[in-house]
Residue, then its C-alpha position, 0 to 999 in steps of 0.5 A: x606913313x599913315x600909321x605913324x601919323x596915326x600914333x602920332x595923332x593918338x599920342x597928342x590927344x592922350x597927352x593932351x587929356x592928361x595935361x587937362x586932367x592934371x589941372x583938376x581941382x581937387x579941393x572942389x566937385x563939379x556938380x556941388x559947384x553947379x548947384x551952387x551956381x543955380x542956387x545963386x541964380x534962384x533957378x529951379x533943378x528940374x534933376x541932376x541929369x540936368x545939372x550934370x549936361x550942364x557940367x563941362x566936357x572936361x569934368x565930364x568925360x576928360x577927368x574921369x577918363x584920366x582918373x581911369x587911366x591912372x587906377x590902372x596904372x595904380x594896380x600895375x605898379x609895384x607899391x614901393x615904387x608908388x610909395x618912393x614916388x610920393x616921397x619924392x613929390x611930397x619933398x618937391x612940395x607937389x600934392x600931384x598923385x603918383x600914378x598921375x605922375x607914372x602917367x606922365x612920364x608914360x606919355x613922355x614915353x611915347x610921345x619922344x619915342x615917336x617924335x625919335x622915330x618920326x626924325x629918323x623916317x625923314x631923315x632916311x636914317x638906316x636901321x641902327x641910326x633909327x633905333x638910335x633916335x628911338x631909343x634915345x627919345x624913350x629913355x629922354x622921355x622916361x627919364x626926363x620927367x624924374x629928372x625935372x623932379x629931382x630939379x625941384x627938390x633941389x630948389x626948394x630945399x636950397x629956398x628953404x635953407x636961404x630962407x632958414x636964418x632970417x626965420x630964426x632972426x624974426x622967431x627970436x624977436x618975436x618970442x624975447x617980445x613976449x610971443x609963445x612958440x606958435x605965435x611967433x610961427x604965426x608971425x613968420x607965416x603971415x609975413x613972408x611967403x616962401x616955402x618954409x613960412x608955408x610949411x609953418x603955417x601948415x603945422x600950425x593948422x595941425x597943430x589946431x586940429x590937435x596933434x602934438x607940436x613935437x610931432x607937427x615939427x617932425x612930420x615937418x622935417x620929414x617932408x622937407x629933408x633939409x639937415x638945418x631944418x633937422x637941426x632946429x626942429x630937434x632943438x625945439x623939441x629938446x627944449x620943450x621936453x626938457x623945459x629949456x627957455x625957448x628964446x635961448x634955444x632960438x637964439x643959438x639956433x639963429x647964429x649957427x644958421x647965421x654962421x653957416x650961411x656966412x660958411x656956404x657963401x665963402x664955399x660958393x666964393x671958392x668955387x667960382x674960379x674954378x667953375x670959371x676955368x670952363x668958360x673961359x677957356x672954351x669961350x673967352x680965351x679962343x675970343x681973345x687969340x683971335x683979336x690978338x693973334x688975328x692980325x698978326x697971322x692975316x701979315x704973316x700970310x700976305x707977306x708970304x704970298x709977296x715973297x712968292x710972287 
């Protein structure tokens, strides 16, 4: 019992150093950050030993030690799976790195795996049940965090399609007022704070550092995936290479988006009776023969228990 209890204590702590490592800001050095504290402070950096013992224990020994962790996994990890990974990250609107990712699920692993095994120990389960709670907890725990992913890609691609239409109504407005292109992005970016309004503000900024409007907007549908993101950005880009007004082009694109919002609610209207057939069989239907028929049977066997006696 002592070994287990000591994986168990070694799966927490590695879990624990993970989530805290996952939380690092990137965008921000420890000691940079430090140093401008004892700047502000007006106090005198004797060294940067100094500064450094001053640094926490996470950004000291806890982030470099997950950051080790994950160049390992990095090397034995196979490149194209590294590379689906950050696909599928990047379609999710996570900036975590993929081997902090394979981390994870590593840890999910171990931990479920664990806690399957440490069940079936209490439990006194046989050998088969024991490998059955163990292997259950190692697929749960491999596949759970892959699956958690998939489950935001999906939401963000169903927020950037609710979200497309009346982007494209306030993009028309803007441009037959008068506004350019990427004014009118900006509009949209500036008032609305959802994923698409994030992901136009993102190709304004590329824009400003100079890559090609055309290519801004492709590198934004690559990381969305959405057909009707697809669709506009193809459009735009037509337009603009062919010298097409823009307003035109937007406004045919807002009343196809607005036709094939109208198209999705009246799919979804459809399937609602049939997603209800389940629940109410299984749950409302039982609930009601109870009620009714419960009185009935409760009558039928005091009558019948009266005509024994």
């Amino acid at each position: 019992m002592l070994p287990i209890i000591i994986v168990i204590a070694i799966t927490v702590v590695i879990a624990l150093m993970v989530y805290i490592g996952m939380r690092e800001r990137r965008d921000i050095d420890p000691l940079e950050e430090r140093l401008a504290i004892f700047a502000e402070r007006d106090e005198v950096v004797e060294s940067l030993q100094d500064v450094e013992l001053q640094i926490s224990f996470r950004d000291r020994v806890i982030v470099p030690l997950v950051n080790w962790l994950a160049n390992i996994t990095r090397r034995l990890t196979p490149q194209q799976q590294l590379e689906a990974t950050r696909r599928k990250l990047e379609l999710a609107g996570q900036t975590t790195d993929p081997t902090q990712f394979f981390m994870q699920r590593i840890v999910w692993t171990v931990m479920l795996g664990v806690l399957g095994l440490v069940l079936a120990i209490v439990r006194k389960s046989p050998f088969p049940e024991l490998l059955a709670f163990t292997g259950g907890g190692l697929a749960l725990g491999y596949y759970f965090p892959m699956i958690s992913l998939n489950s935001k890609i999906r939401k963000r691609q169903d927020n950037i399609v609710r979200a497309l239409p009346d982007a494209l109504d306030l993009l028309v407005i803007c441009v037959e007022a008068g506004l350019g292109f990427d004014a009118a992005m900006g509009k949209v970016y500036e008032k609305w704070d959802n994923e698409l309004a994030l992901a136009f503000g993102r190709v304004l900024r590329e824009i400003q550092l100079g890559k090609q409007r055309r290519d801004a907007l492709k590198d934004m549908s690559l990381r969305m995936d959405v057909p009707d993101v697809n669709s506009f950005t193809a459009a735009i880009i037509q337009a603009e290479q062919l010298g097409v007004s823009m307003s035109k082009i937007l406004r045919v694109q807002s009343d196809q988006m607005r036709v094939k919002r109208r198209q999705r609610a009246q799919e979804k209207a459809q399937q609602a009776p049939v997603k209800m057939m389940i629940p109410m069989v299984l749950l409302i239907f039982p609930s009601i023969w109870v009620v009714l028929l419960g009185p009935a049977v409760i009558k039928i066997m005091n009558t019948d228990s009266g005509g024994a006696w």
